[in-house]
C-alpha positions in Angstrom: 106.2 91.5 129.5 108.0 90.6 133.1 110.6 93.3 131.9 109.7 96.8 133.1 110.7 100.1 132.6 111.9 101.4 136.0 114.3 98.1 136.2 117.6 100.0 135.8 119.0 97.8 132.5 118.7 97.8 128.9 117.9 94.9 127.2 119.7 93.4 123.8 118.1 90.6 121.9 120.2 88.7 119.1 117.9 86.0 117.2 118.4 83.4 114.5 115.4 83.4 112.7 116.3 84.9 109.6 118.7 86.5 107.8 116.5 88.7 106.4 115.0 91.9 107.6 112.6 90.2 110.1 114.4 92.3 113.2 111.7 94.7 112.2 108.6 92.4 112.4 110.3 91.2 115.7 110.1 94.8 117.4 106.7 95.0 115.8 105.4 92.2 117.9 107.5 92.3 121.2 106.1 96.6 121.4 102.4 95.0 122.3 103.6 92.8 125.1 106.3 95.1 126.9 106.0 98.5 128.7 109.6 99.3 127.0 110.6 100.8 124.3 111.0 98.7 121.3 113.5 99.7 118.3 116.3 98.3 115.7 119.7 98.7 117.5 121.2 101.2 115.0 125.5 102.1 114.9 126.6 104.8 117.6 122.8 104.9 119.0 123.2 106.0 122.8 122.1 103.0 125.1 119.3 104.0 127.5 117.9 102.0 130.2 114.3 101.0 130.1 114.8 99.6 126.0 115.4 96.7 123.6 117.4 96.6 121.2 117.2 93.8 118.7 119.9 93.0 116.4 119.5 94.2 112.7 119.9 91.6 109.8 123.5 90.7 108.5 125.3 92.9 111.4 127.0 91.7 115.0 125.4 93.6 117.6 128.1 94.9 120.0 127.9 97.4 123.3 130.6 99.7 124.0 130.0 101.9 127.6 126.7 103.8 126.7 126.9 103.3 122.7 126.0 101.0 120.7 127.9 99.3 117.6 127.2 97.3 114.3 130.0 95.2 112.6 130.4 93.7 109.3 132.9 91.2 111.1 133.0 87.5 110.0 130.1 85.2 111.0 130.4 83.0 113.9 129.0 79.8 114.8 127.5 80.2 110.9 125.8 83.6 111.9 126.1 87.7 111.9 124.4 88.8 114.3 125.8 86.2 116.7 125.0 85.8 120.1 129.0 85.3 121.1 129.8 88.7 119.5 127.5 90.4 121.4 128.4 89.0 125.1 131.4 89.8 124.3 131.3 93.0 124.5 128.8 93.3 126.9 131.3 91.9 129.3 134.4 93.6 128.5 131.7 97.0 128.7 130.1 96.2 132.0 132.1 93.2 133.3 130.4 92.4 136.8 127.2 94.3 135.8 126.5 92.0 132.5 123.5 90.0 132.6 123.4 86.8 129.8 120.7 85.0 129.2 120.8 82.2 126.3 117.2 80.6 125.8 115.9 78.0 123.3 117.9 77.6 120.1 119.9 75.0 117.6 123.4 74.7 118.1 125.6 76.7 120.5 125.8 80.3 119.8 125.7 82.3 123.1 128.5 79.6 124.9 131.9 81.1 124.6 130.0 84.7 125.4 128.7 83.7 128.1 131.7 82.3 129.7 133.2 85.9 128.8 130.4 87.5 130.8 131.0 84.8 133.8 134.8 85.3 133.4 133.9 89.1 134.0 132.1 88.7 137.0 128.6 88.9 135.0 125.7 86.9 136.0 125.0 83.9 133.3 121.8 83.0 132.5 119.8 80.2 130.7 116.4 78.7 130.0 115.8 75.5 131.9 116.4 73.0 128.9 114.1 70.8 129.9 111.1 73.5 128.8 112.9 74.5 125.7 111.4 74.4 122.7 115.3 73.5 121.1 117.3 72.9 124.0 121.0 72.7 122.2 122.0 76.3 123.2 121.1 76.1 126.8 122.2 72.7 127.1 125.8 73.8 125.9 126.3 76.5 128.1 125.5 74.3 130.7 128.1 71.7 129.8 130.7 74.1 129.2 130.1 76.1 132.6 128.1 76.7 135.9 125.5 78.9 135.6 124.2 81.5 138.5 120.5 80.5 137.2 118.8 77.7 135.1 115.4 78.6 135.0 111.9 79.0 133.6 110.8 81.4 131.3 108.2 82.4 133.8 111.0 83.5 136.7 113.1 85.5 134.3 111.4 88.6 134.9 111.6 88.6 138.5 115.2 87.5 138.8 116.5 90.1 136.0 115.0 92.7 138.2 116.1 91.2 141.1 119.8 91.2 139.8 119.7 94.7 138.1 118.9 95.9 141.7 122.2 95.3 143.2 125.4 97.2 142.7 128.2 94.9 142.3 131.9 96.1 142.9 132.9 97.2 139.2 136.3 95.8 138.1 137.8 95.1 135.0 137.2 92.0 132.4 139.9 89.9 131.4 142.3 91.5 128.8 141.2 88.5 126.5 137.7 89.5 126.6 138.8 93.3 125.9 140.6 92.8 123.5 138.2 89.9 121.5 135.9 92.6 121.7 138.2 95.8 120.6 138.8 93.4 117.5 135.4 92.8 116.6 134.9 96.7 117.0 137.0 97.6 114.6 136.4 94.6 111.6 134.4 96.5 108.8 
């Protein structure tokens, strides 16, 4: 609901809930709450600002410049979508304009991503752990790197804005992190 439409971003969401078709209810309940527009991310889909795209069931969830991709890749860190796959590619797509942001949640998907996003001169992200319902995924980003923000749910809104108002100098990602994320673009 802090999210709004005229913030010039669009906004990915990859959850472990289910591996099931639940990214369907998920977009169901997040439309009520949020002036933007809520949908399953679907393969070669055009990104537009001012959406969310939520990850479909049993597919990674990657971003290429403007267009959106599904892979059938191998699972990792015991899931597809995961959270790694999908920062990724986010930062060898936008590099210094990436924005992570790893809330509550078992385990540590969302860590090596998000040091691929910091890597690329992205902005990292998490949930202040100590307010997290599961605080193993932002408490291993936070011991594997320094983050720009550690924060409350109730400050995300205003500092994603905040960020996605700025125009950072736009340079390249590592060629690890390019070419992590070519390979996942092209596993079937």
């Amino acid at each position: 609901a802090q999210l709004k439409p005229r913030m010039n971003a669009a906004v990915f969401i990859v959850m472990h809930l289910s591996r099931t078709s639940i990214s369907d209810f998920l977009v169901h309940r997040l439309q009520p709450l949020t002036e933007l527009k809520c949908e399953v991310a679907t393969e070669g889909a055009t990104i537009k600002k001012g959406h969310i795209y939520v990850a479909a069931p049993k597919l990674h969830l990657l971003v290429k410049k403007g267009e959106i991709l599904l892979g059938r890749g191998p699972e990792e860190n015991r899931w597809r979508p995961s959270i790694d796959v999908l920062f990724r590619s986010a930062a060898a797509a936008y590099s210094t304009r990436a924005i992570g942001v790893v809330l509550t949640g078992l385990l540590n998907d969302g860590t090596t991503g998000m040091l691929a996003i910091k890597r690329s001169g992205g902005t990292c992200i998490v949930q202040d752990p100590n307010e997290a319902e599961y605080p193993d995924m932002p408490l291993s980003v936070l011991e594997n790197m320094e983050v720009n923000y550690c924060i409350s749910l109730a400050e995300m809104g205003e500092v994603i804005s905040g960020i996605t108002q700025t125009t950072p100098e736009e340079k390249p990602a590592p060629d690890d992190v390019i070419i992590e994320s070519q390979i996942a673009e092209k596993v079937v």
